[in-house]
BALODO-472072 format. One record per atom (N, C-alpha, C, O, CB): residue in one letter; atom name; x, y, z. Coordinates in Angstrom, 3 decimals, padded with zeros to 6 digits. Atoms other than C-alpha are relative to their C-alpha. Glycine has a CB too. Example, Ala and Ser with C-alpha at 12.3 -4.5 7.8 and 13.67 -1.06 7.14 Angstrom:
2
 residu atome        u        v        w
      A     N  000.890 -001.190  000.000
      A    CA  012.300 -004.500  007.800
      A     C  000.900  001.200  000.000
      A     O  001.936  001.181  000.665
      A    CB -000.992  000.027  001.246
      S     N -000.820 -001.190 -000.060
      S    CA  013.670 -001.060  007.140
      S     C -000.770  001.090  000.730
      S     O -000.261  002.198  000.899
      S    CB  000.414  000.462 -001.415
***
This chain:
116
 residu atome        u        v        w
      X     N  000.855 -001.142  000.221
      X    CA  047.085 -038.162  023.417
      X     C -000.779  000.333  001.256
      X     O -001.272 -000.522  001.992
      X    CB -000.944 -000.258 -001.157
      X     N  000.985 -000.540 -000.808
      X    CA  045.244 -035.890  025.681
      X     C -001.434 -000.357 -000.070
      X     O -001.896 -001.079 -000.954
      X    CB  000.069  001.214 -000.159
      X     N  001.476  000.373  000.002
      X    CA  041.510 -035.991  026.754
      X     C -000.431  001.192 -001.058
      X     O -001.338  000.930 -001.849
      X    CB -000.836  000.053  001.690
      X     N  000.359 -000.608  000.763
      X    CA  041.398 -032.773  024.893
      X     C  000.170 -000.163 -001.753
      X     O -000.479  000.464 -002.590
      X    CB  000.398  000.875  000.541
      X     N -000.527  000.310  001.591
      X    CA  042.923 -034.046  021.347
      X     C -001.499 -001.113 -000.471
      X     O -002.240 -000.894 -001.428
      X    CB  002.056 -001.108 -000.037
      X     N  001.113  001.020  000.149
      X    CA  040.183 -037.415  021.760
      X     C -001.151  001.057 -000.428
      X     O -001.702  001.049 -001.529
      X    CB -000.357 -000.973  001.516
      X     N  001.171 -000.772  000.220
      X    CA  037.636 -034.837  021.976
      X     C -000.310  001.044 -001.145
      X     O -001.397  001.457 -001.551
      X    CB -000.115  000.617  001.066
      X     N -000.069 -001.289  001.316
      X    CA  038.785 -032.182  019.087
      X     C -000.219 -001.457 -001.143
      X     O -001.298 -001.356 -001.726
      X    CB  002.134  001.305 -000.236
      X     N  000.258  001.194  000.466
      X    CA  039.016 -035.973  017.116
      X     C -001.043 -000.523 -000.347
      X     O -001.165 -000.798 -001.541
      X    CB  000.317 -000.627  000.570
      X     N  001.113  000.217 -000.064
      X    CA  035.585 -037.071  017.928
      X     C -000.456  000.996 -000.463
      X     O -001.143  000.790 -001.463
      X    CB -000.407 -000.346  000.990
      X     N  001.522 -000.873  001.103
      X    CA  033.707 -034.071  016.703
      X     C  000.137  000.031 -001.396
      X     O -000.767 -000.138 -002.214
      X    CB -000.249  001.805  000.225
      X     N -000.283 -000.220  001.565
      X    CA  035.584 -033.541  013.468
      X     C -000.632 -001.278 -000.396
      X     O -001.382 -001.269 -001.372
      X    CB  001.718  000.174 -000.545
      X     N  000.313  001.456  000.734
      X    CA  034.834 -037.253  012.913
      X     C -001.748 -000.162 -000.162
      X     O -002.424 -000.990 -000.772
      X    CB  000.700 -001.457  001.124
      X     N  001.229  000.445  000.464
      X    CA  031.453 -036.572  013.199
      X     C -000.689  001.139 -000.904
      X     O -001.669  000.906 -001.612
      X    CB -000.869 -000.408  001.220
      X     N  000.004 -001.176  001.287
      X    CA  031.284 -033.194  011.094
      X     C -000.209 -001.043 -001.192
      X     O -001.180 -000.969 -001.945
      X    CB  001.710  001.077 -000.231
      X     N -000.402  000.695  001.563
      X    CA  032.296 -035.739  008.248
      X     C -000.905 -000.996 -000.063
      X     O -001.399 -001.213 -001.169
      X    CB  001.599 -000.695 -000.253
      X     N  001.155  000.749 -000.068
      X    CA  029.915 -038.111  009.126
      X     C -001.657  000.297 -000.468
      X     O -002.558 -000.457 -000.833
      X    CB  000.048 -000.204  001.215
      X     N  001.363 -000.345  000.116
      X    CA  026.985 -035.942  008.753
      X     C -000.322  000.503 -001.579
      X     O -001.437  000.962 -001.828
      X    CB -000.317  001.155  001.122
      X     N  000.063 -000.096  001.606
      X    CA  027.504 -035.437  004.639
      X     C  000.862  000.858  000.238
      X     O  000.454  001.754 -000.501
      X    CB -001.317  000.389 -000.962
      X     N -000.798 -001.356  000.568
      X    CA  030.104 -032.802  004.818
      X     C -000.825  000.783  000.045
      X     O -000.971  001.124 -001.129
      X    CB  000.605  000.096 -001.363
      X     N  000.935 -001.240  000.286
      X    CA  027.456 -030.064  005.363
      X     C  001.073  001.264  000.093
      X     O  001.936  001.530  000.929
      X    CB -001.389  000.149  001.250
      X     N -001.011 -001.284  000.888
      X    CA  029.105 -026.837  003.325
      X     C -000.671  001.204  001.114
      X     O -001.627  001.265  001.886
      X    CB -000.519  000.388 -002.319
      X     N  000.552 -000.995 -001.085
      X    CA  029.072 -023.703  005.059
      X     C -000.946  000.670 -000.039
      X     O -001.499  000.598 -001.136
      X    CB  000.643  000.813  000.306
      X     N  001.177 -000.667 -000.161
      X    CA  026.327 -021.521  006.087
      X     C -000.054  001.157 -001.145
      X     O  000.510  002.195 -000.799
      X    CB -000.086  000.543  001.482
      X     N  000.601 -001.211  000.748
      X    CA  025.220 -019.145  003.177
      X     C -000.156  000.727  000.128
      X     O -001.230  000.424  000.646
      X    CB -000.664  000.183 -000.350
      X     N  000.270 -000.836 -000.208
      X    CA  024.805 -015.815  003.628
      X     C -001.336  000.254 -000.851
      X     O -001.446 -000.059 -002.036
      X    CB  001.015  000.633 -000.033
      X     N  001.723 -000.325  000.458
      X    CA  020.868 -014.698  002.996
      X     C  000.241  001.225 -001.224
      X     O  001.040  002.147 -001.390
      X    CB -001.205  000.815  001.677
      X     N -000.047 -001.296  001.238
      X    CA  020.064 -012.702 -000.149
      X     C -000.573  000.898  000.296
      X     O -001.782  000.763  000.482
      X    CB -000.536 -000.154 -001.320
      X     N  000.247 -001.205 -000.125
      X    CA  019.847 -009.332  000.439
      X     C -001.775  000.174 -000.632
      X     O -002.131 -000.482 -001.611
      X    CB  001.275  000.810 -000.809
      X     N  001.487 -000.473  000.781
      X    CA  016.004 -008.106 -000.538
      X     C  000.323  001.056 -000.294
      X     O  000.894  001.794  000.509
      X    CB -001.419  000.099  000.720
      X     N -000.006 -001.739  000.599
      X    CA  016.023 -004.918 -002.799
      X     C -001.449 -000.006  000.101
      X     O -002.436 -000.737  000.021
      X    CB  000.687  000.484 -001.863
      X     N  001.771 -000.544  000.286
      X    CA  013.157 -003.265 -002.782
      X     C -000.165  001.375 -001.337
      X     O  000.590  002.276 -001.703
      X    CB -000.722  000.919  001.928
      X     N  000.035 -000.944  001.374
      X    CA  011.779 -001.327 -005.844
      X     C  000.421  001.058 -000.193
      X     O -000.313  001.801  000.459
      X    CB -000.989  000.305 -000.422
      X     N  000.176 -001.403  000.465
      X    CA  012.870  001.806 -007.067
      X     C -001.104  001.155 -000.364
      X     O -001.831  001.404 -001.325
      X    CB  000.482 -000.088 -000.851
      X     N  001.539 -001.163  000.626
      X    CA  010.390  004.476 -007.262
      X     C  000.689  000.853 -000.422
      X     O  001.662  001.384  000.112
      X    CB -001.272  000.829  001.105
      X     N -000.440 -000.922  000.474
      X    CA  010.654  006.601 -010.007
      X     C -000.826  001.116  000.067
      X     O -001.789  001.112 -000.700
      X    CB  000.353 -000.292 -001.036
      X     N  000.123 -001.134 -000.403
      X    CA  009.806  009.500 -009.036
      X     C -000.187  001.167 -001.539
      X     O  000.604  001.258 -002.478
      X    CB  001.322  000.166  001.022
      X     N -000.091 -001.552  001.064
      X    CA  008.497  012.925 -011.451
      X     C  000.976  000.903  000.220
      X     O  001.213  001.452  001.296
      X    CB -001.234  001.011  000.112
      X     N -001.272 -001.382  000.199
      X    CA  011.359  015.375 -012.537
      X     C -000.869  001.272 -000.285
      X     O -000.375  002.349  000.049
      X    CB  001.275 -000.216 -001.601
      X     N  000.439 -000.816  000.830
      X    CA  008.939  017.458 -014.171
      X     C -000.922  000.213  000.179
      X     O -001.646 -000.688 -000.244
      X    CB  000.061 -000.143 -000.952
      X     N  001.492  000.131 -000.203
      X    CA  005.692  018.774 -013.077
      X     C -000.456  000.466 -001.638
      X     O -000.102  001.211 -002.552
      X    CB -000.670  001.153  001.441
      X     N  001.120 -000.109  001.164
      X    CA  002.864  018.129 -015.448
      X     C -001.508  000.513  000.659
      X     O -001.680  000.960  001.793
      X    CB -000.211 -001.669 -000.779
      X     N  001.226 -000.487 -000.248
      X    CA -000.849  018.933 -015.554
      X     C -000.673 -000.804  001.204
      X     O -001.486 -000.432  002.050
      X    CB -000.791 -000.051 -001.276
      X     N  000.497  001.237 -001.143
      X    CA -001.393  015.644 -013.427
      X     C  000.409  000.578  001.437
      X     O -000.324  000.990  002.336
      X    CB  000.917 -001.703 -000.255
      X     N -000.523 -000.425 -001.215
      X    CA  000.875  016.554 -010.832
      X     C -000.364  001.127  000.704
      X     O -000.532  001.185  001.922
      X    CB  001.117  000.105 -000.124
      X     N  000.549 -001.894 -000.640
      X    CA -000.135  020.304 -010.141
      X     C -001.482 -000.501  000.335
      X     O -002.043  000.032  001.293
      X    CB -000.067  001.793 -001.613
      X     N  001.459  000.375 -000.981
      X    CA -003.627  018.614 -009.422
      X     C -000.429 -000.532  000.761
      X     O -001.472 -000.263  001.356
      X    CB -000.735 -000.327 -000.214
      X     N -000.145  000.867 -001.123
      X    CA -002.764  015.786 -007.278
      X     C  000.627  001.648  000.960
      X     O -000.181  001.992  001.823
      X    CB  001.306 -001.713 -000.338
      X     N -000.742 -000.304 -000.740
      X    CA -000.160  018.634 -005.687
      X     C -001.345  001.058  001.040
      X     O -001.219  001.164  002.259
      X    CB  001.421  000.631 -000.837
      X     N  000.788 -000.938  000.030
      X    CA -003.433  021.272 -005.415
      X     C -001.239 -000.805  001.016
      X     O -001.765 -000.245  001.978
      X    CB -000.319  000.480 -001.614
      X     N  000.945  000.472 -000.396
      X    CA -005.905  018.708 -004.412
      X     C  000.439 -001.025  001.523
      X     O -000.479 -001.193  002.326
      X    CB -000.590 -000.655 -001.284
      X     N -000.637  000.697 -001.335
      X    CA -003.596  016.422 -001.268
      X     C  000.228  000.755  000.611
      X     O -000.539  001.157  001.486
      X    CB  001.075 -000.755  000.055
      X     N -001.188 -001.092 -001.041
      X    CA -000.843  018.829  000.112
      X     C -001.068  000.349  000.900
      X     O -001.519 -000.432  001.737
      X    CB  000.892  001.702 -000.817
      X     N  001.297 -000.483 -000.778
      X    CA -003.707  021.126  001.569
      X     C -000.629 -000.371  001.218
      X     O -000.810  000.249  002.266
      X    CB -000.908 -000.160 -000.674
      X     N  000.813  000.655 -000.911
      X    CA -005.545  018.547  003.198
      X     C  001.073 -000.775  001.361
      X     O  000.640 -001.005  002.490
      X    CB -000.934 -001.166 -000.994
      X     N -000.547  000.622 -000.791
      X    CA -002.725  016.900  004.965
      X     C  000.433  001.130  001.384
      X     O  000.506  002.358  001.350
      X    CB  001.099 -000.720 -000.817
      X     N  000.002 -000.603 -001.739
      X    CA -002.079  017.781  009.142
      X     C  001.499  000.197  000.140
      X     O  001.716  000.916  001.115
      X    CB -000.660 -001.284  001.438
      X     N -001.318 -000.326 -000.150
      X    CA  001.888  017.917  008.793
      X     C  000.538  000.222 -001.759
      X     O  000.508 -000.704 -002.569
      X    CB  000.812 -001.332  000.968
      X     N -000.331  000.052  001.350
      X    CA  003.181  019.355  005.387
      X     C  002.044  000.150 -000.193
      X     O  002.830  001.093 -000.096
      X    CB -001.042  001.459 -000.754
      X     N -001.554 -000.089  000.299
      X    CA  006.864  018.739  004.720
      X     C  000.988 -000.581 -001.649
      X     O  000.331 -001.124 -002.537
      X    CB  000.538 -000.956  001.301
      X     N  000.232  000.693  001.434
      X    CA  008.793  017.625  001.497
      X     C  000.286 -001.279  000.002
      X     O  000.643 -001.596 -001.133
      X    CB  000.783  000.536 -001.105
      X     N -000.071  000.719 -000.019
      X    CA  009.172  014.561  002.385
      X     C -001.471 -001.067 -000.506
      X     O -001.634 -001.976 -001.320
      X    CB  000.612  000.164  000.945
      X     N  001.307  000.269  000.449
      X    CA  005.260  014.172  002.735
      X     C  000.040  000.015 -001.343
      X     O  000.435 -000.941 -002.010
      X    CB -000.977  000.872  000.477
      X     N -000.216 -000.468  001.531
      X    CA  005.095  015.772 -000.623
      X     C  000.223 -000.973 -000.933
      X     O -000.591 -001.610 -001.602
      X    CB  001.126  000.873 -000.182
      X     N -000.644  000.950  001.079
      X    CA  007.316  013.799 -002.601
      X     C -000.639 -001.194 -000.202
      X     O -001.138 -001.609 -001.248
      X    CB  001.349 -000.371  000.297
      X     N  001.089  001.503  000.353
      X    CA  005.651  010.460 -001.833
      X     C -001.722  000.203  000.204
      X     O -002.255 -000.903  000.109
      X    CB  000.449 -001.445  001.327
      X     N  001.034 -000.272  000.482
      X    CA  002.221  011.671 -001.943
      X     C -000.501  000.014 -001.248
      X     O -001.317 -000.660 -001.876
      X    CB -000.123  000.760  000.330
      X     N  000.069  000.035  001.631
      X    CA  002.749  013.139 -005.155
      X     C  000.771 -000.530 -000.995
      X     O  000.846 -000.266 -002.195
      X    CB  000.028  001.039 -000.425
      X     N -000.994  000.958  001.057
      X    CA  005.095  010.828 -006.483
      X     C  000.972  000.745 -000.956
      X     O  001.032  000.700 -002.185
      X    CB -000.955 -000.903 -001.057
      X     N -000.639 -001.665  001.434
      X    CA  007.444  013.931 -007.983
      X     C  001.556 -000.425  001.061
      X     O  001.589 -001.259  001.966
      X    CB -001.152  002.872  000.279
      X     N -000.991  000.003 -000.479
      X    CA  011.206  014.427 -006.957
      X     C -000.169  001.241  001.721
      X     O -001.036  001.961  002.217
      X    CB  001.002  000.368 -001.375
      X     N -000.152 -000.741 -001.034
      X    CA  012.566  016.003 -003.898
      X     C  000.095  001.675  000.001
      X     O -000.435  002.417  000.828
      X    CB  001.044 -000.543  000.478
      X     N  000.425 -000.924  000.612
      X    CA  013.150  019.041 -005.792
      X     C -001.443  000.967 -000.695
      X     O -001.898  002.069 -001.001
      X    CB  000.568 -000.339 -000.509
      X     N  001.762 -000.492  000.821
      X    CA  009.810  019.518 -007.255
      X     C -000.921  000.219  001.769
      X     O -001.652  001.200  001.910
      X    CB -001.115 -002.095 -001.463
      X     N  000.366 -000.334 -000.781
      X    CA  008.675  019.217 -003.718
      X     C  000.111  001.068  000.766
      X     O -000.764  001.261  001.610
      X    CB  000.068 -000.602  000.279
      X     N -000.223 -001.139 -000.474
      X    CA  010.089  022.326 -002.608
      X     C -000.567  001.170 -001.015
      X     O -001.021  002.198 -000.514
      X    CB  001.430  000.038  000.289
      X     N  000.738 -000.700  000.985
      X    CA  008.810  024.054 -005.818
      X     C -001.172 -000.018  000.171
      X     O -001.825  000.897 -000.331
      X    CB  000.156 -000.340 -001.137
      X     N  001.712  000.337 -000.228
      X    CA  005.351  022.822 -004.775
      X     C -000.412  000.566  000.868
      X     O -001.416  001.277  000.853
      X    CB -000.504 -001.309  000.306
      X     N -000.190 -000.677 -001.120
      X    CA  005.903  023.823 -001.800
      X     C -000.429  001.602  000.167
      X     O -001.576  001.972  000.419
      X    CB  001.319 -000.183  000.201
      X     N -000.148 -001.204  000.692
      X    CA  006.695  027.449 -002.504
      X     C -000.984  000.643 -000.748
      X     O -001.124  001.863 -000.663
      X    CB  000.882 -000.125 -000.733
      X     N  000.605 -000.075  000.620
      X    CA  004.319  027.388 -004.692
      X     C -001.670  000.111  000.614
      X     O -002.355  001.012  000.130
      X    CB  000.493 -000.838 -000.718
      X     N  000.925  000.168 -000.630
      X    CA  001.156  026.513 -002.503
      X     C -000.074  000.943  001.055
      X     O -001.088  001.298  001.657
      X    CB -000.036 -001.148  000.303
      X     N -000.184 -000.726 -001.351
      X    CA  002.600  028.607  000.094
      X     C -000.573  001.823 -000.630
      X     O -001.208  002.646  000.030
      X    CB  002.115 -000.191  000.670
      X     N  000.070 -001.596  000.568
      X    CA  002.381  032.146 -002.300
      X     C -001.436 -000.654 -000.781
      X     O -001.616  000.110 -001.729
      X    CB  001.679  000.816 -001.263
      X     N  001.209 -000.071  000.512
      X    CA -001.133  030.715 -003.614
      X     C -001.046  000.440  001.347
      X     O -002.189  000.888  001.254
      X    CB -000.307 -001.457 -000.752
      X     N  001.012 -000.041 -001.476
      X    CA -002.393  030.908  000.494
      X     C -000.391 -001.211  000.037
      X     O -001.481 -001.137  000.605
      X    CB -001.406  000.992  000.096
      X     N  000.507  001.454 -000.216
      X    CA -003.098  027.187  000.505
      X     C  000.535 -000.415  001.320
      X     O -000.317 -000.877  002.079
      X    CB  000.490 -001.059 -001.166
      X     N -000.771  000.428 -001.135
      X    CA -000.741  026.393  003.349
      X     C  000.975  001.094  000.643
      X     O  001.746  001.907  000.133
      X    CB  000.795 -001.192 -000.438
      X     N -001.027 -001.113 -000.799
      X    CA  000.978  028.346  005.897
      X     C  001.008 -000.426  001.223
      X     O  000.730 -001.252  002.092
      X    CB -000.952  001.125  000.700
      X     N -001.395  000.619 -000.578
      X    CA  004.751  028.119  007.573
      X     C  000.022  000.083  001.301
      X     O  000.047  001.075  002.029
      X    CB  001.278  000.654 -000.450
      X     N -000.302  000.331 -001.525
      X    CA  005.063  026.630  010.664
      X     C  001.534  000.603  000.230
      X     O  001.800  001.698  000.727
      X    CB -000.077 -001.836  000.339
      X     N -001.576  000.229 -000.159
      X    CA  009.016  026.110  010.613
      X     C  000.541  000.510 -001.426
      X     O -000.231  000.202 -002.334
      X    CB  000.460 -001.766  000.319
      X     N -000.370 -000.222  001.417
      X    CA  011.021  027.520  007.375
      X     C  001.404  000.418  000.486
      X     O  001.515  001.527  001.009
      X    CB -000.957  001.164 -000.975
      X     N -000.814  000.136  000.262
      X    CA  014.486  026.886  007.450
      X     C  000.933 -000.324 -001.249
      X     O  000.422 -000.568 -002.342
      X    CB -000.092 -000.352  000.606
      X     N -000.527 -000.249  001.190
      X    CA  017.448  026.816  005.212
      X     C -000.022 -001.650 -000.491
      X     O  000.128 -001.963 -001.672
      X    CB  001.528  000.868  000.093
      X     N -000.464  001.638  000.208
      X    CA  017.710  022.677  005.446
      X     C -001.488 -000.670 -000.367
      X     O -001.738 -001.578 -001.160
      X    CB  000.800 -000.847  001.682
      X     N  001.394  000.585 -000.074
      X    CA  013.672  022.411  006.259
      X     C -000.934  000.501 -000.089
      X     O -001.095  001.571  000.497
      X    CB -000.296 -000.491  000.815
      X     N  001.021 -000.866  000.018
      X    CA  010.458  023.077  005.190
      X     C -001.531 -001.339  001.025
      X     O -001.877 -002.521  001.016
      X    CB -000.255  000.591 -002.134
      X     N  001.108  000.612 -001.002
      X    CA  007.423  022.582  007.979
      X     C -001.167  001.067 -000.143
      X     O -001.104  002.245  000.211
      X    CB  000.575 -000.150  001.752
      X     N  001.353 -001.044  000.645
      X    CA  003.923  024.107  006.656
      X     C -001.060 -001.298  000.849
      X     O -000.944 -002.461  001.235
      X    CB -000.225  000.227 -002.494
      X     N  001.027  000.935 -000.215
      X    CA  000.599  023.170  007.680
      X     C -001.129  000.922 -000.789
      X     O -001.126  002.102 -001.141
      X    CB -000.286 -000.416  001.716
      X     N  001.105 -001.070  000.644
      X    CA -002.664  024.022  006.121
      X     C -000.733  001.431  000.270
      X     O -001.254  001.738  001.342
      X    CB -000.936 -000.615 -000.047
      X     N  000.879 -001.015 -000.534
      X    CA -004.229  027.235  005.838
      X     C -001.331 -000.006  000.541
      X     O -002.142 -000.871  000.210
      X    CB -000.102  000.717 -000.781
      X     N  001.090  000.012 -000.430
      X    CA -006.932  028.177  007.662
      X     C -000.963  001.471 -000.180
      X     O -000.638  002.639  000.033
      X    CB  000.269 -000.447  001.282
      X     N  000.705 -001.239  001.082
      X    CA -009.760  030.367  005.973
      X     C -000.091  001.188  000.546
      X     O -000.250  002.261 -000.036
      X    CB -001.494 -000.219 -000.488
      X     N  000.209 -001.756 -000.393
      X    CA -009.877  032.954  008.915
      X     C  001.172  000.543  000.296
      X     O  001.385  001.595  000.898
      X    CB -000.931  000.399  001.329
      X     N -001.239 -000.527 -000.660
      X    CA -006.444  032.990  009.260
      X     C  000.364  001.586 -000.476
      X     O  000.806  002.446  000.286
      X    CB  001.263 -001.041 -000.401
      X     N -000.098 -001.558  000.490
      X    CA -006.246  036.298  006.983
      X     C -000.384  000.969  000.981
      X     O  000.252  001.836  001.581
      X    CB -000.904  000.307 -001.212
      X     N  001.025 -001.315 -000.591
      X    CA -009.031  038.168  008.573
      X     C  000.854  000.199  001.555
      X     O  000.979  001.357  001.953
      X    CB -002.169 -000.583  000.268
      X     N -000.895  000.269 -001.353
      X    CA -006.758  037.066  012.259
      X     C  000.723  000.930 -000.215
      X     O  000.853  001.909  000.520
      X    CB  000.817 -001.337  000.286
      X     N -001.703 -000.761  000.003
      X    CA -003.613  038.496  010.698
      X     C -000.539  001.043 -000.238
      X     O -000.103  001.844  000.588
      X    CB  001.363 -000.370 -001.146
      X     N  000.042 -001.799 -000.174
      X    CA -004.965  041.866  009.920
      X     C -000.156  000.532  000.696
      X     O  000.461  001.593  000.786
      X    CB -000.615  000.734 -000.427
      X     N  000.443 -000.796 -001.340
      X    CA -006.892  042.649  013.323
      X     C  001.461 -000.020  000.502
      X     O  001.797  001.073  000.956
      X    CB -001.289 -000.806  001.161
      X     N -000.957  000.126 -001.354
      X    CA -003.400  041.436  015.225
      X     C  001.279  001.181 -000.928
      X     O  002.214  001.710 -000.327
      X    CB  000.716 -002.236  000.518
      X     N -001.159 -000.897  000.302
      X    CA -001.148  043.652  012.947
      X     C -000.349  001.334 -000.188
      X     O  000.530  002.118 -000.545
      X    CB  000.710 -000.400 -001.153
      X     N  000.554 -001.305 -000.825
      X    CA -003.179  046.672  013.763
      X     C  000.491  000.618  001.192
      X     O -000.080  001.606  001.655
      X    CB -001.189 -000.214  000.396
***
């Protein structure tokens, strides 16, 4: 035998020596919770949606959704919704994305002098 066979020899022999240790396990995945999310606005929601959205410095539906704990859908309804009350006004409004930020109280009185 070769020096290389002695040596493939010797380790196996000591693999077996050390209890047979079984192979390495693969780690258990961590899930993390499901959030269930509102389908359906209620009275709750339209007051969280009335009383947060507003205040926040970037409004998108992503914000939205986990703010108000509602679906992704409902966030664009909220959306929409805040936007035709004058609460928030559109930065960005695309067909994929919505980018609002809050209104601002003189913004009206602004837009009429400049569209004069």
């Amino acid at each position: 035998m070769g020096k290389s066979k002695d040596i493939q020899n010797a380790k196996k022999a000591q693999k077996k020596t050390k209890g047979g240790a079984a192979k390495k396990k693969w780690s258990k995945g961590r899930s993390t919770e499901r959030i269930l999310n509102k389908v359906v606005f209620d009275k709750e929601a339209l007051k969280i949606l009335e009383k947060t959205v507003p205040k926040q410095k970037v409004i998108t539906i992503a914000t939205v959704s986990t703010s108000c704990k509602i679906n992704g859908s409902l966030a664009r309804q909220g959306i929409k919704y805040l936007s035709a009350k004058g609460l928030i006004q559109p930065v960005l409004v695309s067909s994929k994305s919505y980018i609002y930020k809050p209104a601002e109280k003189d913004a009206v009185k602004t837009n009429i002098v400049t569209n004069k």
